[in-house]
C-alpha positions as CSV (number, residue, x, y, z in Angstrom):
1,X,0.0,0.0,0.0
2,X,1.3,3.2,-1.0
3,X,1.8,5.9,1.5
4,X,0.1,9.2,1.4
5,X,1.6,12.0,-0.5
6,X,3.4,14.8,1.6
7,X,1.7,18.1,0.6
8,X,4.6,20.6,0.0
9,X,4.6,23.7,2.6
10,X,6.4,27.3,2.3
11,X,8.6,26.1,5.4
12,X,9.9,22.6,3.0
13,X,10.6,25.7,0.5
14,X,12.6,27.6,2.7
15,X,14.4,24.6,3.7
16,X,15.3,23.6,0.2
17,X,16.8,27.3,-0.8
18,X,18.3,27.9,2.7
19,X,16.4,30.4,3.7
20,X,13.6,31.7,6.2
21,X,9.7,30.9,5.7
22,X,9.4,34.9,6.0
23,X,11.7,35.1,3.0
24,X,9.5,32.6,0.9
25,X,6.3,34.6,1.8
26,X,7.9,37.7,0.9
27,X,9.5,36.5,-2.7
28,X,5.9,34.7,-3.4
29,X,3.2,37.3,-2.8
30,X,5.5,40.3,-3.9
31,X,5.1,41.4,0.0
32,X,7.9,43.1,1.0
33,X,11.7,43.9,0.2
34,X,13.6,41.1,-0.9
35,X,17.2,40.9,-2.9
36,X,16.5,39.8,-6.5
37,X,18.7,37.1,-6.6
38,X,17.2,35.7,-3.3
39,X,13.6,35.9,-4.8
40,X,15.1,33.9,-7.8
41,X,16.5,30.9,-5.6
42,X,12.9,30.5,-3.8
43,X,11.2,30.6,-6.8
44,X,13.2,27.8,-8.2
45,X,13.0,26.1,-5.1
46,X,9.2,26.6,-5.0
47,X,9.4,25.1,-8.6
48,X,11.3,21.9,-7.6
49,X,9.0,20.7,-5.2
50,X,5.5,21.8,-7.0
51,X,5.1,23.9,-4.3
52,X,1.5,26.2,-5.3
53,X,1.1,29.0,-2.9
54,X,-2.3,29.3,-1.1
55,X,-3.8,32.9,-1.7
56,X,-7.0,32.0,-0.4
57,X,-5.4,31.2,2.8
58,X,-3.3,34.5,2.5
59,X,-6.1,36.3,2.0
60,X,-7.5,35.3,5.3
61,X,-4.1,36.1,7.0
62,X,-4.3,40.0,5.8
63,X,-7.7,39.7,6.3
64,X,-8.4,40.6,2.4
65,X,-7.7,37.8,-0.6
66,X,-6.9,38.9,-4.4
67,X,-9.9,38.0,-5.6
68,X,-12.5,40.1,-6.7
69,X,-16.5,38.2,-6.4
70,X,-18.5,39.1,-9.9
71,X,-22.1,38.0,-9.7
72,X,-24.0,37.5,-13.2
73,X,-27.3,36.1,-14.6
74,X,-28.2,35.3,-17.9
75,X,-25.0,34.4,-18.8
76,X,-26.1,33.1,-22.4
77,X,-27.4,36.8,-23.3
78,X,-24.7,38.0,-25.5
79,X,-24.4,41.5,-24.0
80,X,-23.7,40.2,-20.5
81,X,-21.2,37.5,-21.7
82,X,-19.4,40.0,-23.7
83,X,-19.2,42.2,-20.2
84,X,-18.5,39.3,-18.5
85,X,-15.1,38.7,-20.8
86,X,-14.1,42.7,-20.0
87,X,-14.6,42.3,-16.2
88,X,-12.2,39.2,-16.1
89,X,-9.9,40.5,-18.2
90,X,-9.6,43.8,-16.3
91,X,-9.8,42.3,-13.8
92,X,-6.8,40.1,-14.3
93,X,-4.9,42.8,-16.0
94,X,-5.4,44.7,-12.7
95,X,-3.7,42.2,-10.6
96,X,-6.8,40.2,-9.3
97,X,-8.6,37.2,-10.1
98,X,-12.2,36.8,-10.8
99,X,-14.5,34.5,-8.4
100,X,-17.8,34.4,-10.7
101,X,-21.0,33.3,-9.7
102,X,-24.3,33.1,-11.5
103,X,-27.1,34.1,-10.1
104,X,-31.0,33.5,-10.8
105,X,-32.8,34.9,-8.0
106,X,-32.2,37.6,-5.3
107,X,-32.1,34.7,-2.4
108,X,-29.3,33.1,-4.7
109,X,-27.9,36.9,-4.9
110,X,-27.8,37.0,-1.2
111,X,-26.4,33.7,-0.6
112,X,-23.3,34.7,-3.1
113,X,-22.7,37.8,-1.1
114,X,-22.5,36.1,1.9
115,X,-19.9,33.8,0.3
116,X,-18.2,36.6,-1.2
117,X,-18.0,38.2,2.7
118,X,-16.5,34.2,4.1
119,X,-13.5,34.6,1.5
120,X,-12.8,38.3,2.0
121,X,-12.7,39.5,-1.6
122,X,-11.4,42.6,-2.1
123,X,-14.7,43.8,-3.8
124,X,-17.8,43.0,-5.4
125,X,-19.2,43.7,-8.8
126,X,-22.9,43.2,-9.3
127,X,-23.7,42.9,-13.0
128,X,-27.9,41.5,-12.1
129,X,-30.0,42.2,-9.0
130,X,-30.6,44.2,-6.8
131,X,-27.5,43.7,-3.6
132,X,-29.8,43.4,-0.1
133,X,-29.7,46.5,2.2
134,X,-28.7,44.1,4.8
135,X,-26.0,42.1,3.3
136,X,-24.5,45.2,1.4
137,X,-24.0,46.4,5.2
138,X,-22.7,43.2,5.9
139,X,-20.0,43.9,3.3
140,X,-19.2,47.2,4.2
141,X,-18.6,45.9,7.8
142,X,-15.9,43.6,6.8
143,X,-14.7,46.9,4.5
144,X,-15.5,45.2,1.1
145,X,-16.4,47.7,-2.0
146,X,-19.1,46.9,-3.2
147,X,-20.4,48.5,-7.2
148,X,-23.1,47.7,-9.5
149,X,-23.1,48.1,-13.3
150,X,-26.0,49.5,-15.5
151,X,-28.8,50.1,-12.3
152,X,-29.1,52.4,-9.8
153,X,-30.2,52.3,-6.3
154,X,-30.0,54.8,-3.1
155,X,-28.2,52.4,-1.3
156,X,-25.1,54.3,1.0
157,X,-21.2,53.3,0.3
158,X,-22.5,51.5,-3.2
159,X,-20.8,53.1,-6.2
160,X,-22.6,52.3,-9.6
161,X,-21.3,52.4,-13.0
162,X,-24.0,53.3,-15.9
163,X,-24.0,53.7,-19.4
164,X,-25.6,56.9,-20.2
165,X,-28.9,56.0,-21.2
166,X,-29.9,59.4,-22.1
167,X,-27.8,60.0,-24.4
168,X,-28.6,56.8,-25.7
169,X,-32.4,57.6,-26.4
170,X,-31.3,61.1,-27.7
171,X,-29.0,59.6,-30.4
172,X,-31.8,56.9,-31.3
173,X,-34.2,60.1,-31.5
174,X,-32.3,62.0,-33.5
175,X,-31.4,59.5,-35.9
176,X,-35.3,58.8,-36.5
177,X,-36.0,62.1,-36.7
178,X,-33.5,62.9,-39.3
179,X,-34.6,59.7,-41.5
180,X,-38.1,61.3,-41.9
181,X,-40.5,59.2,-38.9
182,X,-43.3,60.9,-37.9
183,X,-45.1,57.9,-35.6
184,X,-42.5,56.0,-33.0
185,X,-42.4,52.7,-30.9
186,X,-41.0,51.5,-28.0
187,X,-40.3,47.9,-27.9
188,X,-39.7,46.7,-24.3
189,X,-40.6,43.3,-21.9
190,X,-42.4,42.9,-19.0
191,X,-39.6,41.5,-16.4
192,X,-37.1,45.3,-17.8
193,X,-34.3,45.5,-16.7
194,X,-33.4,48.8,-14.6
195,X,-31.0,50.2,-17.6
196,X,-34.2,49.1,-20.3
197,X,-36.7,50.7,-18.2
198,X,-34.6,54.1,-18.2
199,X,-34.0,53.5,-21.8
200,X,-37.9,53.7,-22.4
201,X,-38.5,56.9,-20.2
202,X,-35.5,58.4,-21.6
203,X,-36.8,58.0,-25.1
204,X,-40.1,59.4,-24.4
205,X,-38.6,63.0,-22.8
206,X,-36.8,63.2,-26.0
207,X,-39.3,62.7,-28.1
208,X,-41.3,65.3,-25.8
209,X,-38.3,67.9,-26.4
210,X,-38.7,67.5,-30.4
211,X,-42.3,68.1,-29.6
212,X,-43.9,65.0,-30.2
213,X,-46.4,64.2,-28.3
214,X,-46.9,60.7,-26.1
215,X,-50.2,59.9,-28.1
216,X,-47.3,59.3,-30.8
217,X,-45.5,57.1,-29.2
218,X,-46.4,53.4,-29.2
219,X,-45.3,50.7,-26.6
220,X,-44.7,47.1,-27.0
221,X,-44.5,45.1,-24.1
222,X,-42.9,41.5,-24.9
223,X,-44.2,38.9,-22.8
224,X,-39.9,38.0,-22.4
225,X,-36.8,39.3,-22.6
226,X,-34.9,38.4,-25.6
227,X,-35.0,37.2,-29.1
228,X,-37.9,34.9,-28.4
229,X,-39.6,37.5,-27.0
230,X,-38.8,39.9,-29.7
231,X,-40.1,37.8,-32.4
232,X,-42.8,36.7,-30.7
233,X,-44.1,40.6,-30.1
234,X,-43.7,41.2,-34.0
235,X,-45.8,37.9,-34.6
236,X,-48.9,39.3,-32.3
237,X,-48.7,42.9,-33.2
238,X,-52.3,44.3,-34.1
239,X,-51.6,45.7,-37.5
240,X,-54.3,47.4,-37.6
241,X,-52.9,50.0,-34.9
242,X,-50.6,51.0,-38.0
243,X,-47.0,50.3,-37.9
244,X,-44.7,52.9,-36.6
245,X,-42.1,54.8,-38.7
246,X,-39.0,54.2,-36.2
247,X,-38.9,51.5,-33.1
248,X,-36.3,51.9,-30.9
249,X,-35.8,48.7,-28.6
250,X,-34.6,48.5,-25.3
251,X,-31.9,45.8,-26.3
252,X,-30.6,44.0,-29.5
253,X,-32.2,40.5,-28.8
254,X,-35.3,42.1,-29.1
255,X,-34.9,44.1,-31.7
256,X,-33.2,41.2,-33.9
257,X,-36.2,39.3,-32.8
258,X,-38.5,41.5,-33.8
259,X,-37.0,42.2,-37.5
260,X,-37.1,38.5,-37.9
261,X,-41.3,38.4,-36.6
262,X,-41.9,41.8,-38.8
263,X,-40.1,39.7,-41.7
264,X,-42.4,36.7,-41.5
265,X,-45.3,39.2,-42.0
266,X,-43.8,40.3,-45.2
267,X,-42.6,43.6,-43.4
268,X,-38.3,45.0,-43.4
269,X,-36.5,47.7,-42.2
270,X,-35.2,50.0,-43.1
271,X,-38.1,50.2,-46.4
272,X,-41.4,50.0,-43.9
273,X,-39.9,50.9,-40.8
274,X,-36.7,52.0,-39.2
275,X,-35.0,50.0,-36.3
276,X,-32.5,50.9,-33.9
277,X,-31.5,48.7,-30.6
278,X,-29.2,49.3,-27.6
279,X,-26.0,46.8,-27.1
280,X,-23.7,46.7,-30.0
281,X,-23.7,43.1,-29.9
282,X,-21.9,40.2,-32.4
283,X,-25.0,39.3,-33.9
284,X,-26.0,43.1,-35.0
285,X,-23.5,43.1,-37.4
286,X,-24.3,39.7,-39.2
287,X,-25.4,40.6,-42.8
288,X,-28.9,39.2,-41.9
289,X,-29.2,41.7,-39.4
290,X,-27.2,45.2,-39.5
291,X,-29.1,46.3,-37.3
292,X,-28.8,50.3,-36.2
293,X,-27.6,49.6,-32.4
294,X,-26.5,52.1,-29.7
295,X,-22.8,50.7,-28.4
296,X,-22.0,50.2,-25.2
297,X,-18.3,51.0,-24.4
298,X,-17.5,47.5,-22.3
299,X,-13.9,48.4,-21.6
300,X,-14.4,51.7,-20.2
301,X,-17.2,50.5,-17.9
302,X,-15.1,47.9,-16.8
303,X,-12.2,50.0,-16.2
304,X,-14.6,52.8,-14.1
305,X,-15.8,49.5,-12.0
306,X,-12.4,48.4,-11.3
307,X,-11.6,52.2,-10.7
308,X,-14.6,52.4,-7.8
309,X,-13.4,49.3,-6.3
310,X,-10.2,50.7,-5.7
311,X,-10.7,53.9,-4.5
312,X,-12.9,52.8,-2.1
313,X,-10.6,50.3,-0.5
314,X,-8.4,53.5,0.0
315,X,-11.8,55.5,1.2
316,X,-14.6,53.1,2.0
317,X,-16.6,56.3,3.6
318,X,-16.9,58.7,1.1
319,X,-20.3,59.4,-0.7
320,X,-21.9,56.9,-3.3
321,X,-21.5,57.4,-6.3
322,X,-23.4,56.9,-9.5
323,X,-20.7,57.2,-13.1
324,X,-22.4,57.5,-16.4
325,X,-19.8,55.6,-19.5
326,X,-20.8,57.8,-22.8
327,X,-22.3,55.5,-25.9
328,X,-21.9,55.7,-29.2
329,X,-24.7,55.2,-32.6
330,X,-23.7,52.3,-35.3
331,X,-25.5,53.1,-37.9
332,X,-25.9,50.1,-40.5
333,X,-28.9,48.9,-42.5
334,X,-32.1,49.2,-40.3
335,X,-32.1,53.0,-39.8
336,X,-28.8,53.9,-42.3
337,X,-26.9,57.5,-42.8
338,X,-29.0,59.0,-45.1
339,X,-26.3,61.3,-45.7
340,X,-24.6,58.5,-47.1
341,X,-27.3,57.2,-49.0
């Protein structure tokens, strides 16, 4: 019977290069002063054995790990994956490693927090939910940022990050404008999002500014979120409400979806109707689509959510704060530069 294999501590390090086990943990976690040449010979030693260093457990010792806790939902949506990508990689790029978690209620939201508190990350980013007053104390207590991305809630010591939906619906509103719509739409789903619901009011005060009134405005509720839902809204629209000029959408699924449903029933942008989405997603650009989309800028909201984190490790009691990321119109097929044209 074989015996058990010897797990490999920092102390069988500093043995094997002759050296103290304050040394090691100095030349391994880049904690400290240490002669170059010494920091070579442990990590050579630490490479002979297979020695891995522990930075969950050294975490715990400074009371703070390297990670960073990133809770998501809807992981498949293509926005959120593609935000998902820039978080880790800035993440990373910041020195940090991601602990991600998926979420698909607010009990499983407040059961990841709670985990997130047990490992002492050195922040949370919270890209779906809304954080529990209580357990976002809970964090604060323990002195661990906490910022949310694209919603916004009076909730003290919680930084959030936003693209600036405003501008988004006054781009989108000026673009339909300037192609010659005179009726509009608002294509949104019953379970919004925070960011889509903003979208849809923010649309309607700039239509109010160009002086068109709310009768003109038309909303489409999808019974879900998505391309499903999109297509499906198309499929059971009452035609005989007319079809508005210009539909702006609250995200790209549904307004892919809801080209696709308008197609079926012999309808296309841009020659009945123009279409413009929010989230500058892969699939907006397939030929099949081109779809007019408003872009969201993922590395600069990642950097400003790394940028919050940080800050308020250094100041964890200065004032909430709420940081709009600019966005940008891509104008393709659906609702094209008619300067261009």
């Amino acid at each position: 019977m074989s015996k058990p294999h010897k797990s490999i501590t920092a102390q069988d390090v500093a043995d094997h290069a002759g050296v103290s086990r304050a040394v090691v943990s100095r030349a391994l976690s880049d904690n400290g002063s240490i002669a170059p040449e010494t920091k070579v010979k442990v990590i050579a030693a630490a490479r002979a054995l297979g020695y891995q260093v522990n930075f969950l457990a050294q975490g715990l010792n400074r009371k703070r790990s390297q990670l960073i806790g990133v809770v998501v939902a809807r992981i498949k949506d293509p926005f959120r994956s593609s935000l998902l990508e820039g978080l880790i990689h800035t993440i990373q790029r910041r020195g940090y490693q991601a602990l991600v978690t998926e979420v698909g209620s607010e009990k499983d939201l407040e059961s990841t927090l709670r985990q997130f508190t047990q490992f002492r990350v050195s922040g949370v980013i919270v890209t779906s939910g809304q954080p529990p007053a209580a357990l976002v104390d809970e964090c604060v207590q323990f002195k661990i940022p906490v910022v949310g991305i694209n919603r916004h809630l009076d909730i003290p010591a919680v930084d959030f990050v936003c693209s600036d939906n405003q501008q988004g619906a006054a781009l989108a509103t000026a673009q339909l404008l300037e192609s010659g719509c005179h009726s509009f739409a608002w294509l949104n789903c019953q379970s919004s999002t925070w960011a889509g619901i903003q979208r849809g009011v923010a649309f309607e005060q700039a239509l109010a500014r160009a002086r068109h009134t709310p009768k003109s405005l038309k909303r489409i509720i999808a019974d879900q979120d998505g391309y499903d839902g999109g297509e499906a809204a198309a499929l059971a629209f009452d035609l005989d409400q007319g079809l508005a000029d210009g539909i702006f959408c609250a995200n790209a699924q549904l307004a892919c979806g809801f080209l696709d449903g308008m197609r079926q029933r012999g309808f296309d942008a841009p020659k009945d109707f123009h279409l413009i989405g929010f989230d500058n997603t892969p699939q907006t650009a397939q030929y099949s689509y081109r779809l007019t989309t408003l872009n969201q800028d993922i590395p600069a909201l990642c950097s400003e959510v790394l940028n919050c984190l940080e800050s308020r490790n250094k100041s964890p009691n200065q004032a909430a704060r709420l940081i709009t990321v600019p966005v940008s119109l891509v104008l393709r097929h659906t609702s094209p530069d008619i300067h261009l044209g």
